[in-house]
C-alpha positions, 0 to 999 in steps of 0.5 A: 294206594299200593306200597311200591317199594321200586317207588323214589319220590323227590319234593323241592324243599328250599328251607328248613321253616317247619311249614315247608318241611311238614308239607314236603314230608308230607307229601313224601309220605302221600304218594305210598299212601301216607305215614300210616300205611307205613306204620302201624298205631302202637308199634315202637319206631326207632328214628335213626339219624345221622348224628356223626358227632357234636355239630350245629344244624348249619355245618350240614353234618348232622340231620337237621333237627326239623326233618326229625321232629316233623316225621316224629310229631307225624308218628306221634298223630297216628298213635305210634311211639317214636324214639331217636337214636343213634351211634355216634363215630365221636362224642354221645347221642345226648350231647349231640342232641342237646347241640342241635336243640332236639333235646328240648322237643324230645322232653315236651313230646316224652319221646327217649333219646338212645345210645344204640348200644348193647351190641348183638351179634348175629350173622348177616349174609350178602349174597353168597358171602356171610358176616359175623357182625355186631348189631345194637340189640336196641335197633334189633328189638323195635317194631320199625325202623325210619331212616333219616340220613343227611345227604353228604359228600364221602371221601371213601364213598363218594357221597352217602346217603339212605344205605350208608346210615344205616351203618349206625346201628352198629355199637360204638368204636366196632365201625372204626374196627371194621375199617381196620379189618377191612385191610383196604379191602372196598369190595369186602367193606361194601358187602358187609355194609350191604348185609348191615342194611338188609338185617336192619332194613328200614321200612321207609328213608326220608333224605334231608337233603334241603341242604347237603355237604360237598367237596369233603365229607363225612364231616368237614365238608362244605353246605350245598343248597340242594332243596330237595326231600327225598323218600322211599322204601327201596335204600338202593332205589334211593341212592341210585336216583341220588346218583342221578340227582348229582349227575354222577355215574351210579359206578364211580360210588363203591357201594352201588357198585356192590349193590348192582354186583349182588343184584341187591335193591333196584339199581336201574334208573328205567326200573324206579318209578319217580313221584313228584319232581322229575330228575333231569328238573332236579338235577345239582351239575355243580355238586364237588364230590371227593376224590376218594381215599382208603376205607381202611386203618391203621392201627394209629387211626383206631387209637386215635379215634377210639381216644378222641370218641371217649374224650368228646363223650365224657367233656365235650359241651353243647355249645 
């Protein structure tokens, strides 16, 4: 089978039992030709996450540990070496791990679990406008990237899906800085969120959105049944027919606005070709999505969180 990267698929999935996951990411694999057109034997895979902070499965901040353990025991099976990691807003990757019991397989399977650290700076473009960024040099240096996000309310974004996680693979309290930067600035936030995804572009996203957050978000939010896994090359395609999954206007979200301004990634739901379930049979009418407030902070809000982010890192327990 051709890879399609215009392709989205969608796969209800209505709990996290390890049988109805492996068989739904399975068959989100199986219609670009399974995991191993994907990814070669031998080739290092970082897994990316959303790991924001210490949170438990149930509170839907996190990725549910099932959906990583099943894509990595799939990479596992084919001969690849996978490795998951992440840059945690609050708190450490470990500690986060161990709270959600990810831990324990990672030790069983020999696979690393890493802070995207050692930050590298490079410059990324957005079209016509470039960015100096910071980029961890871990994520920078692996073979392949698999993007894992939790599909989630925002109250900057609106909701946040395959592009925004990427975002993590920038080191530390920068992200935090970033928003300070940005003076409030939603295009210039956007664009450099854009250029941070095409520099540490995927080669496939898996979406848990078996249970999603509304109402608020990154965090805080309420749990959502949405019952669905969603998967794709395209991080755009992606986030568009989530867009259509919540029955929202693809504009009313910031960083599809940018995305359909600088023509980056397919943003044209009659351009995406969907495998699997139809959207208007998937569609969430009652999804509470936010109202949105600044990107930007102030210089109090960088102290505090960069305070709250040491403090959760060297005390917080997983408990």
């Amino acid at each position: 089978m051709k890879m399609d990267k215009t392709t989205v698929s969608i796969v209800k999935c209505f709990d996290y039992d390890k049988k109805n996951v492996r068989k739904a990411i399975d068959q989100s694999f199986g219609y670009f030709g399974g995991i191993e057109k994907v990814i070669k034997s031998d080739t290092k895979v970082l897994l990316k996450p959303n790991f924001i902070k210490r949170s438990t499965p149930e509170k839907c901040t996190v990725t549910h540990p099932i959906v990583i353990e099943t894509v990595a025991e799939k990479l596992l099976e084919i001969g690849a070496v996978p490795i998951i990691g992440d840059s945690p807003a609050f708190g450490s990757v470990a500690r986060i791990a161990e709270c959600i019991g990810i831990d324990r397989f990672a030790r069983q399977h020999n696979i690393d679990i890493i802070e995207l650290d050692e930050p590298r700076k490079v410059n990324i473009r957005c079209r016509e406008k470039e960015f100096p960024l910071t980029i961890s040099g871990k994520a920078l240096d692996v073979d392949a990237i698999i993007n894992l996000p939790k599909l989630k309310a925002h109250v900057q974004f609106l909701y946040t899906a395959a592009v925004k996680n990427m975002y993590g693979c920038v080191s530390g309290k920068r992200k935090a800085w970033r928003h300070f930067r940005s003076n409030s600035d939603m295009v210039w936030y956007t664009e450099m969120l854009l250029a941070n995804y095409l520099k540490v572009k995927p080669v496939f996203t898996i979406v848990d959105a078996v249970m999603a957050m509304e109402r608020k978000g990154p965090s805080g939010g309420d749990p959502k049944a949405v019952s669905l896994i969603l998967g794709g090359i395209d991080c755009v395609a992606i986030d568009r027919v989530i867009a259509e999954v919540l029955n929202t206007d693809p504009s009313s979200s910031p960083i599809l606005k940018t995305a359909i301004k600088h023509d980056i990634g397919e943003h044209m739901i009659e351009k995406i070709n969907i495998a699997g379930e139809p959207v208007d049979t998937v569609k969430i009418f009652d999804f509470v999505l936010p109202r949105l407030i600044p990107v930007g902070f102030n210089i109090r809000q960088i102290v505090k969180s960069v305070f709250k982010h040491l403090w959760l890192k060297k005390f917080s327990r997983a408990t």
